[in-house]
C-alpha positions as CSV (number, residue, x, y, z in Angstrom):
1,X,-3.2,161.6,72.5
2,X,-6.9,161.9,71.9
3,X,-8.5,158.5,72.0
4,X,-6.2,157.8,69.2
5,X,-4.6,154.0,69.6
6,X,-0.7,155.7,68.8
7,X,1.2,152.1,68.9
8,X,-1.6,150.9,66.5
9,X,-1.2,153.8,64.0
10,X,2.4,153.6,63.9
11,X,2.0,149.3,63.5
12,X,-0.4,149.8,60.5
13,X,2.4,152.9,59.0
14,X,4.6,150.1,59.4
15,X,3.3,148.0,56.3
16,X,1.8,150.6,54.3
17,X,-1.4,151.7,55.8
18,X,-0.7,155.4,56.5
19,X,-3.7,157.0,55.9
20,X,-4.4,158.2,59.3
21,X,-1.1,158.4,60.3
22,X,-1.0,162.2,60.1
23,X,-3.4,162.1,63.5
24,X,0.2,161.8,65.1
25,X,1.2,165.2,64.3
26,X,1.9,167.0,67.5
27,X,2.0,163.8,69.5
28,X,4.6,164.1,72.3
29,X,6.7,161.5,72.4
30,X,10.0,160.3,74.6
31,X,13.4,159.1,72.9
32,X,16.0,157.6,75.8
33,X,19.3,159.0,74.7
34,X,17.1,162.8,73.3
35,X,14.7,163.5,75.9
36,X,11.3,164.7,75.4
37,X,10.2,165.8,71.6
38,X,7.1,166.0,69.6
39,X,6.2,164.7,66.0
40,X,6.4,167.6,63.4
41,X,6.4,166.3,60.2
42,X,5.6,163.3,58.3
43,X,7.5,162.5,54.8
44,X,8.3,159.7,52.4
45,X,11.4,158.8,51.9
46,X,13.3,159.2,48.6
47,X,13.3,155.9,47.3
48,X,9.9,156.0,48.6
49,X,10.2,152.8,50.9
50,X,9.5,153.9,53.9
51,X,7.5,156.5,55.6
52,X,10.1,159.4,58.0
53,X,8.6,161.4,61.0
54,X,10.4,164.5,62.2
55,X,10.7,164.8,65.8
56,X,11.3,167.7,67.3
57,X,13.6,168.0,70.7
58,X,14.0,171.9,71.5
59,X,16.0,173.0,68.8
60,X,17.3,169.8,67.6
61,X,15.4,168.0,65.3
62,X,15.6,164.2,64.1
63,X,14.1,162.2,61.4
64,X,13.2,158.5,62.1
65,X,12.1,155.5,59.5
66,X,9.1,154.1,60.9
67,X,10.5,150.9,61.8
68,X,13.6,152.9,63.7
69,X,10.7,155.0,66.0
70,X,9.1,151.7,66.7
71,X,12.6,150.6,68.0
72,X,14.0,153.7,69.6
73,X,10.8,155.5,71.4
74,X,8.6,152.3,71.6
75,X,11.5,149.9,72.8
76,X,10.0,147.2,70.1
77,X,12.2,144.0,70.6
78,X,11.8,140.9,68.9
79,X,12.8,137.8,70.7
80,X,13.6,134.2,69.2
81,X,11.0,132.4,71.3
82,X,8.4,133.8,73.7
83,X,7.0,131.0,75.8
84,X,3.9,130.0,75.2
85,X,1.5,130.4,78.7
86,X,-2.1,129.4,78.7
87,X,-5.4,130.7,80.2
88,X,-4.7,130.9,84.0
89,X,-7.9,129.7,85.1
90,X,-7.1,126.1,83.0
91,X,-3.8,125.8,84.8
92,X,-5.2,126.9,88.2
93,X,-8.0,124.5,88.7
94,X,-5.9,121.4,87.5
95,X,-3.0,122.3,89.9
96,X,-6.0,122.3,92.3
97,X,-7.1,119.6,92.0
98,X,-3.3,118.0,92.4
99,X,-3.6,119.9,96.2
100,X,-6.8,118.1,96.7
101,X,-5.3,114.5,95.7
102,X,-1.8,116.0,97.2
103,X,-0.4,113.6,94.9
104,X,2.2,116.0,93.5
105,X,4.6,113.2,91.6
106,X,5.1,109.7,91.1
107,X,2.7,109.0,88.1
108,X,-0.6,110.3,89.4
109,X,-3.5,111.2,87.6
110,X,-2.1,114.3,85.9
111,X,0.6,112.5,84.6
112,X,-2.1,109.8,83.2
113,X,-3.9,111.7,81.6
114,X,-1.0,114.6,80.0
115,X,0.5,110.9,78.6
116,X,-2.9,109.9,77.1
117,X,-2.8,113.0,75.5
118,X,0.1,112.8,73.7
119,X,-0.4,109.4,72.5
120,X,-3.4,110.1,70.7
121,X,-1.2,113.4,69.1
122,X,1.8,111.5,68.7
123,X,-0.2,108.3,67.2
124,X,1.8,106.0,69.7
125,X,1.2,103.6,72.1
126,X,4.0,103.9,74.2
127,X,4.9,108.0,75.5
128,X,6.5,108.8,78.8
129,X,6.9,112.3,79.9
130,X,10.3,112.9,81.2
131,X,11.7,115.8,83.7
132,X,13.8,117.0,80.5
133,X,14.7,115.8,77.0
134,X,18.2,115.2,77.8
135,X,17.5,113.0,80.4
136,X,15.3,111.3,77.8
137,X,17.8,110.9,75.8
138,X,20.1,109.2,78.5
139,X,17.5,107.2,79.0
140,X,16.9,105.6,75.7
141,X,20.7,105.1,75.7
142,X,21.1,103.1,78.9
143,X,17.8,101.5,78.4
144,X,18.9,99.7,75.4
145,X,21.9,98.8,76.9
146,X,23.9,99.7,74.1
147,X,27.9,98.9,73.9
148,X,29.8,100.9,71.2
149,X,30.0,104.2,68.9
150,X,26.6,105.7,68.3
151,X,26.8,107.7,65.1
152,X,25.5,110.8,65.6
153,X,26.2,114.5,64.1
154,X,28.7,117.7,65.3
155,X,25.8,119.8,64.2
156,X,23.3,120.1,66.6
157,X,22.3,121.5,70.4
158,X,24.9,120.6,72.7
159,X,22.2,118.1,74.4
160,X,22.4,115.6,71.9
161,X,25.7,114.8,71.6
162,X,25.9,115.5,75.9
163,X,23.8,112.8,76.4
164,X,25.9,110.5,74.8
165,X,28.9,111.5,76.9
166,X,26.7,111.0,80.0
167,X,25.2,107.6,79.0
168,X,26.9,104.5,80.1
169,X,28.9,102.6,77.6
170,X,28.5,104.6,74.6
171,X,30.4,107.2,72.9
172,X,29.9,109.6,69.8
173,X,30.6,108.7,66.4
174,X,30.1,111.8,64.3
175,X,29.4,112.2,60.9
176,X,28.3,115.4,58.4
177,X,25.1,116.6,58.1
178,X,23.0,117.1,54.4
179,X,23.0,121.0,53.4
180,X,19.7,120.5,52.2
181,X,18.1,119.6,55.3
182,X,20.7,120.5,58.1
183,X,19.9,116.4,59.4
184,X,22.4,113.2,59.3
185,X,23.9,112.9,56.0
186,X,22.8,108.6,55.2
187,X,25.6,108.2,52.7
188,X,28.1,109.8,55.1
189,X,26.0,107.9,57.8
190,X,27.0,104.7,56.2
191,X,30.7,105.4,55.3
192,X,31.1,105.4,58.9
193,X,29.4,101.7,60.0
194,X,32.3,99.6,61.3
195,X,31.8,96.9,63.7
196,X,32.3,98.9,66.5
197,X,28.8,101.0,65.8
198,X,25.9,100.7,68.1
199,X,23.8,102.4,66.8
200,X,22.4,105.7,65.2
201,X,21.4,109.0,67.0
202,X,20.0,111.5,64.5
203,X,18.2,114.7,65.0
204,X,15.3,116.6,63.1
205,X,17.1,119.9,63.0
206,X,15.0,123.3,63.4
207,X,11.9,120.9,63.2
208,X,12.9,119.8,59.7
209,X,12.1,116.0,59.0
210,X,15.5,114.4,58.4
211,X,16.0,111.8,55.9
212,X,13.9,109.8,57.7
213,X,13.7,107.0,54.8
214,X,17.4,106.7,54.1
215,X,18.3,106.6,57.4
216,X,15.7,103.7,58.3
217,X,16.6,101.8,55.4
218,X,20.6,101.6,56.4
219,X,19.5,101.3,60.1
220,X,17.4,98.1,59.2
221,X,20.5,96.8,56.6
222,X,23.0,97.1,58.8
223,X,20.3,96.3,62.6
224,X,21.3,99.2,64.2
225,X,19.0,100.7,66.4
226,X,17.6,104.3,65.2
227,X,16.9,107.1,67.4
228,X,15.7,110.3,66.6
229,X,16.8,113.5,68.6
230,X,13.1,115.4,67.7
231,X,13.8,117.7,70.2
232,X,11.7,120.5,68.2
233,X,9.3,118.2,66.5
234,X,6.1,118.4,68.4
235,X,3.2,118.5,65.8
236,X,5.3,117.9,62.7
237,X,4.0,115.0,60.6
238,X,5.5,113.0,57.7
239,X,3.3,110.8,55.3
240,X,0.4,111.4,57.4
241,X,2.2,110.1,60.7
242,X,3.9,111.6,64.2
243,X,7.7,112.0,63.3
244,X,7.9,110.4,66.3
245,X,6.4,107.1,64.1
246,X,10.2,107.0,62.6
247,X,13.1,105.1,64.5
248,X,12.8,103.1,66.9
249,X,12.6,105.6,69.6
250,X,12.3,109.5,69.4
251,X,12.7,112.3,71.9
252,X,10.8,115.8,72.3
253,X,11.4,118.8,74.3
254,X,9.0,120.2,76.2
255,X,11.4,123.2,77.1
256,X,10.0,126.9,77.9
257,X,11.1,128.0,73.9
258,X,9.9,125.4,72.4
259,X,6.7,125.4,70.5
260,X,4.9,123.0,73.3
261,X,5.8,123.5,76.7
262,X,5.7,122.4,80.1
263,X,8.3,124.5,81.4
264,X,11.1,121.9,81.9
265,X,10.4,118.6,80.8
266,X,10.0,115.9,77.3
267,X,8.7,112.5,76.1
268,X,10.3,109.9,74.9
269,X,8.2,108.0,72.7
270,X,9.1,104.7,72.0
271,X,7.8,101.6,69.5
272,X,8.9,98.9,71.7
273,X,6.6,97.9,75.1
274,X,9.7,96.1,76.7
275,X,11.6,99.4,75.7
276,X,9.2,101.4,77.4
277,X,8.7,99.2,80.5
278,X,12.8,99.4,80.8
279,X,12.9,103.4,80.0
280,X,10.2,103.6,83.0
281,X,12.2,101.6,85.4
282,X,15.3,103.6,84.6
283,X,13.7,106.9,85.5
284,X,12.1,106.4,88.9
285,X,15.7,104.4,90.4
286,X,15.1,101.2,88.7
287,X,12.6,100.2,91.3
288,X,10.2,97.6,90.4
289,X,8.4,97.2,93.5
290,X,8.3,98.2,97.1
291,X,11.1,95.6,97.9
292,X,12.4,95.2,94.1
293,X,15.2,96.9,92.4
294,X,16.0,95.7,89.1
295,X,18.9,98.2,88.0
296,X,20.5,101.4,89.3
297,X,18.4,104.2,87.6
298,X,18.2,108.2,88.1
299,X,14.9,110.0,88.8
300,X,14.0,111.5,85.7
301,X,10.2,111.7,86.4
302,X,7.4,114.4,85.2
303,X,6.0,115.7,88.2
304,X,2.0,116.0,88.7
305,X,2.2,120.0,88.4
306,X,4.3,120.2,84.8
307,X,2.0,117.3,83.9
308,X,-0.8,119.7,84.4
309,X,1.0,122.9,82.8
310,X,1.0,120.7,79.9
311,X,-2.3,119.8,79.3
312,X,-3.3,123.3,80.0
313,X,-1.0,124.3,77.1
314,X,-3.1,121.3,75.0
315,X,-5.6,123.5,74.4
316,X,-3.5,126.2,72.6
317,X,-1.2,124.8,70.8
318,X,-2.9,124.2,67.6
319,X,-3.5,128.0,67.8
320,X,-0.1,128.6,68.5
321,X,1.0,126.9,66.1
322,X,-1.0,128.5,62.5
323,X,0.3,131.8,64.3
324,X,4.0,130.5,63.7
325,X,3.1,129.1,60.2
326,X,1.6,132.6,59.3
327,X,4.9,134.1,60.4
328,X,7.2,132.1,58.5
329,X,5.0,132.7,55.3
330,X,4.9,136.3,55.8
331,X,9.3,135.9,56.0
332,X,9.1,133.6,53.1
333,X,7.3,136.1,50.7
334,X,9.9,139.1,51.6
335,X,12.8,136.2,51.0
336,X,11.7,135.9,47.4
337,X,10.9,139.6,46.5
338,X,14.3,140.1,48.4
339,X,16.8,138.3,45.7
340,X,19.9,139.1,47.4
341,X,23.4,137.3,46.7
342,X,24.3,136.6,50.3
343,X,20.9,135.8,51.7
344,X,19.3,132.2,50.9
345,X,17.2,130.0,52.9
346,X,16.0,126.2,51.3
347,X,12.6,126.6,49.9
348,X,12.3,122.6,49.8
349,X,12.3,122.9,53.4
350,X,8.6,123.9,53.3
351,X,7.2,122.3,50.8
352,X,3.9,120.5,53.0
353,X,2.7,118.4,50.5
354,X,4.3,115.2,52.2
355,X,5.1,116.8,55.5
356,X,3.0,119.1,58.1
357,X,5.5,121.5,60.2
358,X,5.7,123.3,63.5
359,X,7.5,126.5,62.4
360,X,9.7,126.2,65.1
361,X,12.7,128.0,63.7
362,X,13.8,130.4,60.6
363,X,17.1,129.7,59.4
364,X,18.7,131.8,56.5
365,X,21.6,131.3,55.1
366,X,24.2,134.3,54.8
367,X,27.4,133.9,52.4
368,X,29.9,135.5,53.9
369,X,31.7,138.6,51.8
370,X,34.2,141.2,52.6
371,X,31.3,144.0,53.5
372,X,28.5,141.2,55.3
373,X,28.9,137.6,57.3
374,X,26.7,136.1,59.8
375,X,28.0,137.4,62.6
376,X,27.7,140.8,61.2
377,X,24.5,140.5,60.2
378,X,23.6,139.1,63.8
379,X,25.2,142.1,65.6
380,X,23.4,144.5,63.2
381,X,20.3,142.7,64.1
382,X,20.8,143.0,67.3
383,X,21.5,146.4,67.6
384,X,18.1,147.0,66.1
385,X,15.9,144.4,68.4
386,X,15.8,141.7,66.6
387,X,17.3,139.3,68.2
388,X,18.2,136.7,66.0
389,X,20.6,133.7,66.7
390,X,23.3,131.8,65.6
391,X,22.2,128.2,66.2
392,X,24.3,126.0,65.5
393,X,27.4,127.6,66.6
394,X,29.6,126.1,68.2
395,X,29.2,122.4,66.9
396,X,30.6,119.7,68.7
397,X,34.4,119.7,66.7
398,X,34.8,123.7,68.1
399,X,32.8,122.6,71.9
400,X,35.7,122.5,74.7
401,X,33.4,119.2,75.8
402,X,34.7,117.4,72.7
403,X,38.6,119.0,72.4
404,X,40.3,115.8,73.2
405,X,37.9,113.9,70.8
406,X,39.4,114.9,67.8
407,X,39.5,110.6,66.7
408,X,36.0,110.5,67.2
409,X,35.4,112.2,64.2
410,X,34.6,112.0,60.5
411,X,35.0,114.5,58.1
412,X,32.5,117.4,58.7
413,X,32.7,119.8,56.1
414,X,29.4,120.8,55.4
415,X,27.9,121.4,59.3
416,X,31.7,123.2,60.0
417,X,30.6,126.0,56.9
418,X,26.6,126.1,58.2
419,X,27.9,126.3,61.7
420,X,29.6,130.1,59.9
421,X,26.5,130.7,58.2
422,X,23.3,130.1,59.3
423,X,21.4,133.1,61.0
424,X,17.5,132.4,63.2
425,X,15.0,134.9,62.5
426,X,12.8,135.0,65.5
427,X,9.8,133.3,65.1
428,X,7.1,133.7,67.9
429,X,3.2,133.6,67.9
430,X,2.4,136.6,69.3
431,X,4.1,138.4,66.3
432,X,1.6,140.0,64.0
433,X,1.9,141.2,60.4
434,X,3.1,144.6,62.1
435,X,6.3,143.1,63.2
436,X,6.5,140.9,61.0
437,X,6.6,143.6,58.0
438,X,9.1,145.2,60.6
439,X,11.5,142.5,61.3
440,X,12.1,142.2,57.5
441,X,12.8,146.1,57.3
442,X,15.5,145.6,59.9
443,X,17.2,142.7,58.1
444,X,16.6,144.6,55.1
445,X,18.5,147.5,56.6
446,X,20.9,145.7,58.4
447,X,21.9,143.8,54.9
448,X,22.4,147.4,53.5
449,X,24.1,148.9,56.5
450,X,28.1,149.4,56.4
């Protein structure tokens, strides 16, 4: 085309700004199932949403929404989470300097220093980066030496209530989850308490605070230990502090999807120096000293080179991060404008006045009908590249890992129905308003579609 920018022209179509759009006309263009064709014509259409172009192939000619020839011809695909890769150069010359030191593991500088980091993020003294978040996990567990039921909830990753299976000693408790947050339900938390408990195991779902009050408050009644599954927590604040400040211990992932990464790997972050000390031991064997072994621990270390992946990624995230938050506002407007029955999504959820989030996740809400239920949605979605998902499905009461558990737990009405329910837009940093104004077409058509 002549130094005309087609992807761009047909972006800025996309929301509205058209004005140059007919500098397409006679563009050729390539559709996978038609063949070769060429734009024609360009036409609104009749309820005036939505710009058509005409494409011709030979004698065959095809009319295509705007946001359908971004699909179709320009293979536009929307995934949940991109991971997040910094500037090579920043990367390259740390992982240099690890060849220099060839000090490649075994808390070396890199490690120092990525764990310095986040304790000044995380406004904690005590932060270990682990070789995964459910290792972390497992960690906390058997580092407290805990001996019981750990109330924890059916509604969540696989890897939190997996960890508990692993850990020694332990077993799962679960209880329901609050609709209005998707965390641990306190009330039903507390229903639960017998004198076989050990303690609690909550988690911030999507990045949402849970009821990080409530659940405090019974822990400390009732002197239960509190841990916090904050998985996809990393940057969101409450009151002014880390969510990692809550509990008595808290977890993150590091994971390639998640909004901070290091490939593989977490943190646990911990309140409790002894605590930490013990964690520490537990992930490198239980070795003390060259000729000391105080316990029979795993190798659950952060080696030198994810270390430095890590603090590479430092000096994006914040970037990354008001990328994602732009994102979700630009979903949130088209929510409200959208008004539909079956669609809902908790506005409460991101209200910042007492809490700063990560924008981690999207979730809507989707009522099942006769004509439209999640998975429908999901499959329409799908078909038109966005690639949403149904997290979290299956929750621990439908996992083959829990089928002979059934006595293990409570009633758990309200994460069984989200479980059915709940859809995740993608949400990723490199989306701009283009695709943004895009995905919300598809889910738009996709609602209508039958």
């Amino acid at each position: 085309m002549r130094e005309v920018d087609f992807e761009k022209l047909i972006a800025e179509a996309a929301v509205g700004r058209d004005e140059e759009l007919a500098r397409v006309l006679g563009h050729g263009v390539k559709h996978p199932a038609y063949g070769k064709g060429r734009i024609q014509d360009i036409q609104k259409s009749e309820e005036g949403r939505e710009l058509l172009l005409s494409v011709g192939f030979g004698k065959i000619n095809k009319v295509f929404s705007i946001t359908e020839f971004r699909r179709e011809f320009l293979q536009k695909q929307y995934v949940m989470n991109q991971p997040s890769v910094p500037d090579l150069e920043s990367f390259t010359s740390r992982v240099k300097e690890i060849f220099d030191n060839r000090w490649l593991t075994n808390f070396g500088g890199m490690h120092e220093e990525f764990s310095e980091s986040l304790r000044e993020i995380m406004d904690a003294e005590f932060v270990l980066p682990v070789t995964n978040a459910t290792f972390g996990l497992t960690t906390l567990l058997n580092a407290m030496d805990l001996h019981g039921e750990m109330l924890t909830v059916p509604y969540t990753f696989p890897a939190t209530y997996h960890a508990l299976i692993h850990a020694r000693n332990v077993s799962p408790r679960f209880v329901d989850v609050r609709r209005d947050n998707f965390g641990m339900d306190p009330d039903a938390a507390a229903r639960a308490i017998t004198e076989r408990t050990a303690g609690i195991l909550a988690v911030h779902a999507y990045g949402f605070p849970a009821a990080v009050e409530e659940l405090s408050a019974l822990a400390q009644e009732h002197d239960l230990p509190l841990i916090f599954d904050a998985a996809a927590c990393f940057g969101v604040r409450k009151n002014g502090l880390s969510i990692t400040q809550y509990g008595d211990a808290s977890v993150l992932s590091f994971h390639a999807t998640k909004v901070f990464n290091t490939a593989e790997g977490g943190a646990i972050i911990c309140r409790d120096e002894a605590l930490y000390d013990r964690c520490k031991l537990f992930i490198n064997f239980g070795i003390l000293g060259e000729d000391k072994i105080e316990f029979d621990g795993l190798n659950g270390k952060m080696d030198e080179l994810r270390c430095a992946l890590g603090l590479a990624n430092l000096g994006q995230v914040e970037i990354a991060l008001e990328k994602r938050k732009r994102v979700v506002e630009s979903y949130l407007e088209t929510l409200r404008e959208l008004d539909h029955p079956q669609i809902s999504y908790l506005p409460s959820l991101y209200d910042t006045s007492e809490q700063t989030l990560n924008y981690s996740y999207f979730p809507i809400i989707v009522t099942p009908s006769d004509g439209l239920d999640r998975d429908m949605l999901n499959q329409r979605l799908r078909r038109r590249g966005v690639f949403s998902r149904t997290y979290y499905y299956p929750t621990a009461r439908e996992s083959k890992i829990c089928s002979d558990m059934e006595d293990s737990f409570e009633s758990t009405p309200v994460s069984t129905q989200l479980s059915k329910e709940v859809l995740c837009l993608p949400v990723n940093p490199d989306f701009d308003e283009y695709d943004c104004a895009c995905i919300m077409r598809e889910l738009q058509e996709a609602i209508r579609e039958t």
